[in-house]
PyMOL CGO cylinders between C-alpha atoms (Angstrom):
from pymol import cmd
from pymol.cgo import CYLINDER

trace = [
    CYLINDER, 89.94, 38.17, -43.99, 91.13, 34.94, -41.71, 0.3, 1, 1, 1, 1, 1, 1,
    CYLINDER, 91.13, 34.94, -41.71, 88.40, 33.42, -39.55, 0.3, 1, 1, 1, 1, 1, 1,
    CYLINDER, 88.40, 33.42, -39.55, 89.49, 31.34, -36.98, 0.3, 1, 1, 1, 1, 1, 1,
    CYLINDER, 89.49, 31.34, -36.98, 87.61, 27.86, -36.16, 0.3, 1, 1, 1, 1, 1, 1,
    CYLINDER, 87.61, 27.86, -36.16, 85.19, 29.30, -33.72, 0.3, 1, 1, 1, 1, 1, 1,
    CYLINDER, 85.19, 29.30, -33.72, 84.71, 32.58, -35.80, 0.3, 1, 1, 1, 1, 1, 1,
    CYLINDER, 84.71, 32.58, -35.80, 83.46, 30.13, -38.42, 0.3, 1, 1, 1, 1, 1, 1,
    CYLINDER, 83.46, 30.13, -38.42, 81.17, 28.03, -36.33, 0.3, 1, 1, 1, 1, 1, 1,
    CYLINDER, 81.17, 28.03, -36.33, 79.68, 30.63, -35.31, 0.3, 1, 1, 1, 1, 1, 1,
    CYLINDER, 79.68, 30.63, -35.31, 78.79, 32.16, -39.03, 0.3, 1, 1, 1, 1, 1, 1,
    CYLINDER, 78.79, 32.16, -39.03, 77.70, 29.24, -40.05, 0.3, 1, 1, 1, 1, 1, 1,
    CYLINDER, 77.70, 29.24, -40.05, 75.50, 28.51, -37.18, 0.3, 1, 1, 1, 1, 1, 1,
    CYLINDER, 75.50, 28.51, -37.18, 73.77, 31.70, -37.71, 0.3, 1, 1, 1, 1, 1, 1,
    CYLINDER, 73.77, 31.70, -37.71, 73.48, 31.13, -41.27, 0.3, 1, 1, 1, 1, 1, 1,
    CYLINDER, 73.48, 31.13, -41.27, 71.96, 27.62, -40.65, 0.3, 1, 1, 1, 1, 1, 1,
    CYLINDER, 71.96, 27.62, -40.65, 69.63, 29.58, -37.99, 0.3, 1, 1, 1, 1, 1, 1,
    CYLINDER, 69.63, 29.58, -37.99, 68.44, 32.45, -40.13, 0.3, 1, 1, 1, 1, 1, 1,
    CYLINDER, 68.44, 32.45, -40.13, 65.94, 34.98, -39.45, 0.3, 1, 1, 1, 1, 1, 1,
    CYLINDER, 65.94, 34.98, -39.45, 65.72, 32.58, -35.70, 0.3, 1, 1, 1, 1, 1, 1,
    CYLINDER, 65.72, 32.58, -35.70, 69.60, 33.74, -35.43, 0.3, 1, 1, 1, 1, 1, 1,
    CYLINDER, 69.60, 33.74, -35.43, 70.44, 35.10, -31.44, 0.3, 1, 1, 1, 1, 1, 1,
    CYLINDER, 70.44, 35.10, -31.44, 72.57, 34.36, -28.81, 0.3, 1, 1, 1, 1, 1, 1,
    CYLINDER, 72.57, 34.36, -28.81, 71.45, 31.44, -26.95, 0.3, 1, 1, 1, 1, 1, 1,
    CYLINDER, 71.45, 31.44, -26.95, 70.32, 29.06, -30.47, 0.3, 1, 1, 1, 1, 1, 1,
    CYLINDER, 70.32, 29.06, -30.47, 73.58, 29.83, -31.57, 0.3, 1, 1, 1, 1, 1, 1,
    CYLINDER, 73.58, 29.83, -31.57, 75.59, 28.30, -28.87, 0.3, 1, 1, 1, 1, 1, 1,
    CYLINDER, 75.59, 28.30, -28.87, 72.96, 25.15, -28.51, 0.3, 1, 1, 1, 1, 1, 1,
    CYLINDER, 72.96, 25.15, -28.51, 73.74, 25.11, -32.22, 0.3, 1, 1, 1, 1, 1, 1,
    CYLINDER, 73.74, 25.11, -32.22, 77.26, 24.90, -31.97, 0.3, 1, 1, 1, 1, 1, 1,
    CYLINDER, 77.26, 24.90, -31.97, 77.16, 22.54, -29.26, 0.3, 1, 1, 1, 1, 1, 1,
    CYLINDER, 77.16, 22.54, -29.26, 74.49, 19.81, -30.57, 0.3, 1, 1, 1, 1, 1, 1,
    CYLINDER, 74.49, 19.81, -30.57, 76.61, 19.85, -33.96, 0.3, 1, 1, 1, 1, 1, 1,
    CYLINDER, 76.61, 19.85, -33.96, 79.90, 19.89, -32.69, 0.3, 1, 1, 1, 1, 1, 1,
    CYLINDER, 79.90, 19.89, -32.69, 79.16, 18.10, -29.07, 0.3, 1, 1, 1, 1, 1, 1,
    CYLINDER, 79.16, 18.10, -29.07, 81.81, 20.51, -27.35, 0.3, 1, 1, 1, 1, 1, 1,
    CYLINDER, 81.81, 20.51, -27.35, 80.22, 22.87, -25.06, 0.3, 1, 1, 1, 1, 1, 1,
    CYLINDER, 80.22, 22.87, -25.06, 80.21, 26.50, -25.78, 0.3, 1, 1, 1, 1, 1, 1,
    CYLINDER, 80.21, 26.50, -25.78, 80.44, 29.33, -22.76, 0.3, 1, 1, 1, 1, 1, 1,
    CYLINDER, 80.44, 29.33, -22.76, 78.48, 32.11, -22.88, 0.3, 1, 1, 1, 1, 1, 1,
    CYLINDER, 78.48, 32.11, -22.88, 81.00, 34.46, -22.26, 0.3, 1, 1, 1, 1, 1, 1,
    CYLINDER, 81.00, 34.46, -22.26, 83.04, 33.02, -25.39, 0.3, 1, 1, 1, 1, 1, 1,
    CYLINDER, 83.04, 33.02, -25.39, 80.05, 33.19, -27.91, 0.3, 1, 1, 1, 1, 1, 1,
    CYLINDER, 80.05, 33.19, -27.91, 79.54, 36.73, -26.95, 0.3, 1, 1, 1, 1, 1, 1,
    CYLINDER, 79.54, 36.73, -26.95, 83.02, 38.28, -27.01, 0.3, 1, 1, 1, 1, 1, 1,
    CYLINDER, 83.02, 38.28, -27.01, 83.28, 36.61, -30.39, 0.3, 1, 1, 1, 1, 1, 1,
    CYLINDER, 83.28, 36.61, -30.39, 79.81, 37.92, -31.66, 0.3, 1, 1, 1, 1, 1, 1,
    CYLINDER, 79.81, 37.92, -31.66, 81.21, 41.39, -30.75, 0.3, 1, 1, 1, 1, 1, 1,
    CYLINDER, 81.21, 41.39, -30.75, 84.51, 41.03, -32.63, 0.3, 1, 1, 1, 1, 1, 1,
    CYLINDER, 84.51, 41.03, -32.63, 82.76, 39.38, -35.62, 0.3, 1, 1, 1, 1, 1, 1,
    CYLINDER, 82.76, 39.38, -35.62, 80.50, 42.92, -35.33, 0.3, 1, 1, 1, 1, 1, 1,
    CYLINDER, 80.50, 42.92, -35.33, 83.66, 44.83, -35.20, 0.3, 1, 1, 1, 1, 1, 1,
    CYLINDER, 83.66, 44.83, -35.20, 84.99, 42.95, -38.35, 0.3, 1, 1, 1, 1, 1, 1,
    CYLINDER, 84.99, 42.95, -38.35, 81.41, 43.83, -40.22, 0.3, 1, 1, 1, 1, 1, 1,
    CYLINDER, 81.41, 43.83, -40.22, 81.17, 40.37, -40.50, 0.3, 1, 1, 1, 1, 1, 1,
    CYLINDER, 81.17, 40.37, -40.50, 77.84, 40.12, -38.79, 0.3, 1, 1, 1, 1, 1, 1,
    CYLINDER, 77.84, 40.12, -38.79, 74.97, 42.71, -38.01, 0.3, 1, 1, 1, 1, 1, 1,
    CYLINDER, 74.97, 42.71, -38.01, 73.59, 42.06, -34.33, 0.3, 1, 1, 1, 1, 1, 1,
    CYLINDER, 73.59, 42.06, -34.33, 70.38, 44.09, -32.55, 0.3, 1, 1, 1, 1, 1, 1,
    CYLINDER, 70.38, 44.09, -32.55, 68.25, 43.68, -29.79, 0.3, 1, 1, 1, 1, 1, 1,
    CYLINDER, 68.25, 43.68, -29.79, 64.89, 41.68, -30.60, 0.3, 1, 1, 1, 1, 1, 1,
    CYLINDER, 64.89, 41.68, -30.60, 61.29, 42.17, -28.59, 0.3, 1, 1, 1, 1, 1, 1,
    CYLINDER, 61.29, 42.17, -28.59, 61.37, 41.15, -24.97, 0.3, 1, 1, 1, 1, 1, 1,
    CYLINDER, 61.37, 41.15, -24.97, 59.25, 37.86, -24.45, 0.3, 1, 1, 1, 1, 1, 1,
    CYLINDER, 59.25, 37.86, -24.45, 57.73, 36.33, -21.99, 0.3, 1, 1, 1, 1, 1, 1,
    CYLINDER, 57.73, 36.33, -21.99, 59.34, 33.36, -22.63, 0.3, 1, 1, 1, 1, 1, 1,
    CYLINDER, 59.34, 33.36, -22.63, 62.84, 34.56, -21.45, 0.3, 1, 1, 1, 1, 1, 1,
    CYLINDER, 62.84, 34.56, -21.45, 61.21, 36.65, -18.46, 0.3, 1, 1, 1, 1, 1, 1,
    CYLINDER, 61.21, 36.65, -18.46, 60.79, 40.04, -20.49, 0.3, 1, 1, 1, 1, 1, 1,
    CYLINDER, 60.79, 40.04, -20.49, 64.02, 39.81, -21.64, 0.3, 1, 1, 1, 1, 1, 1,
    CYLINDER, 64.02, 39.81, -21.64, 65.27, 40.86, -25.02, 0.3, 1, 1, 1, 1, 1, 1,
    CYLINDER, 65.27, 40.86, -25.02, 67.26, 38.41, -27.78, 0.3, 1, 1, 1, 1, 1, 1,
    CYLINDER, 67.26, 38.41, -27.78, 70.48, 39.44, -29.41, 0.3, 1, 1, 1, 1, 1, 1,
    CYLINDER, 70.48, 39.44, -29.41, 69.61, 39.30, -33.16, 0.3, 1, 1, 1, 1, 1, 1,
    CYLINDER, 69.61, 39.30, -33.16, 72.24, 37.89, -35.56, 0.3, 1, 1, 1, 1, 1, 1,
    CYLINDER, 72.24, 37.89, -35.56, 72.58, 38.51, -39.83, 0.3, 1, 1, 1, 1, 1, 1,
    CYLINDER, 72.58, 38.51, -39.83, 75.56, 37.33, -41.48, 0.3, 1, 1, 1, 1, 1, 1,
    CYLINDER, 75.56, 37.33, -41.48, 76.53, 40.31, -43.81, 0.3, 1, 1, 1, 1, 1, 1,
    CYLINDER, 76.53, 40.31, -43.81, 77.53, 39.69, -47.60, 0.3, 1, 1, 1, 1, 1, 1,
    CYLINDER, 77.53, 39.69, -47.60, 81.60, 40.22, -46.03, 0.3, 1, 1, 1, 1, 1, 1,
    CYLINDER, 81.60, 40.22, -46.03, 80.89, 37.47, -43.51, 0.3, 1, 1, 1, 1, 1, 1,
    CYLINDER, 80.89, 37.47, -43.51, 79.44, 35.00, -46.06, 0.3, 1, 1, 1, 1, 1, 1,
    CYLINDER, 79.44, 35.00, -46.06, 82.24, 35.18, -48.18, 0.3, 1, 1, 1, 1, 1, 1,
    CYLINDER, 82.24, 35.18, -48.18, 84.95, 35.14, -45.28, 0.3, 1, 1, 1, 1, 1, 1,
    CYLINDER, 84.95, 35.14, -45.28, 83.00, 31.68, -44.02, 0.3, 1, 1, 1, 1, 1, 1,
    CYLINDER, 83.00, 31.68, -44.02, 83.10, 30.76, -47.45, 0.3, 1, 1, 1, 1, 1, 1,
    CYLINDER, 83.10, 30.76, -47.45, 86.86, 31.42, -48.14, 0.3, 1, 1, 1, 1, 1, 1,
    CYLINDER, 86.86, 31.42, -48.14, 87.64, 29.36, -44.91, 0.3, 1, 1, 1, 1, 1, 1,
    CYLINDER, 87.64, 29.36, -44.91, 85.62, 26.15, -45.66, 0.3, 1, 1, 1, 1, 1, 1,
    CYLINDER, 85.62, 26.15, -45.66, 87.38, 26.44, -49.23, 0.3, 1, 1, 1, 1, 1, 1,
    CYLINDER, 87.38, 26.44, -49.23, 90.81, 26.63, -47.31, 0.3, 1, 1, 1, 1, 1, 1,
    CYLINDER, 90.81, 26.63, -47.31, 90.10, 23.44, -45.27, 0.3, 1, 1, 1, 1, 1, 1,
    CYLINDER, 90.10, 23.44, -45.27, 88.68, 21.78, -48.49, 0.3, 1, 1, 1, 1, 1, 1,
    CYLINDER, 88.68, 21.78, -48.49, 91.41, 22.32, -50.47, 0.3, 1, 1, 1, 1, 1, 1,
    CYLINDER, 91.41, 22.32, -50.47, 94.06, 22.03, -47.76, 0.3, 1, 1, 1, 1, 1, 1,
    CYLINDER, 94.06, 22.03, -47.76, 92.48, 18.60, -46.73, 0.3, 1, 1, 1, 1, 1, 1,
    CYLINDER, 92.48, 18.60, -46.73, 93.11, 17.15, -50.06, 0.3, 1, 1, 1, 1, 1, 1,
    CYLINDER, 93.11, 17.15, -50.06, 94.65, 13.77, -50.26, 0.3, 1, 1, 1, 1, 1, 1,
    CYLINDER, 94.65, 13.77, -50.26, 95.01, 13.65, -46.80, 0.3, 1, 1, 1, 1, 1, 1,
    CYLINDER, 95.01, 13.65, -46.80, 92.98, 10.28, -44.71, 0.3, 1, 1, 1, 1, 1, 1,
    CYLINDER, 92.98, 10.28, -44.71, 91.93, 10.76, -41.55, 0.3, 1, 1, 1, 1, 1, 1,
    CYLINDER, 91.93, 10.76, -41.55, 90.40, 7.44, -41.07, 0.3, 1, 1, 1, 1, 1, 1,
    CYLINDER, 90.40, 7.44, -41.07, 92.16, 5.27, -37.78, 0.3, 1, 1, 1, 1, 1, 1,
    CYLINDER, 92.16, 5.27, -37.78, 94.92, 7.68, -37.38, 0.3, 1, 1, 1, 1, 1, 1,
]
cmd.load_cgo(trace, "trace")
């Protein structure tokens, strides 16, 4: 299955995350790492297609107080959306070889 870029940030941010995996640590995540900002409407949309692609498992967590009594949007990465994240990053690996980057 072919991720695109964003597809894969966000697996492997949730992966990083683990069992601390929603919404909102995903996207500050994505942005500390990658220092390009991340909308909210973007990280959701894409959370519901990587759902739709059984790529990831989502539900809703316990309300806290914290967030004013409201709930967090769970994330897993399922066994399929390990391996698709994996198959990508081998892509760019391999795809990257021989190729420098450096003051180009």
């Amino acid at each position: 299955m072919a991720l695109g870029e964003f597809e894969y940030l966000m697996l492997t941010a949730a992966a990083r995350l683990g069992d601390d995996a929603y919404g909102a640590a995903i996207r500050q995540e994505i942005e500390q790492v990658t220092g390009r900002a991340c909308s909210l409407g973007a990280l959701y949309t894409t959370l519901d297609r990587l759902e739709k692609k059984a790529l990831i498992k989502t539900w809703m967590g316990e309300a806290t107080p914290q967030r004013g009594g409201r709930a967090k949007r769970m994330v897993r990465v399922t066994a399929k959306g390990a391996r698709a994240a994996s198959s990508f990053y081998d892509t760019v690996i391999r795809f990257s070889r021989g190729v420098a980057w450096a003051s180009k």
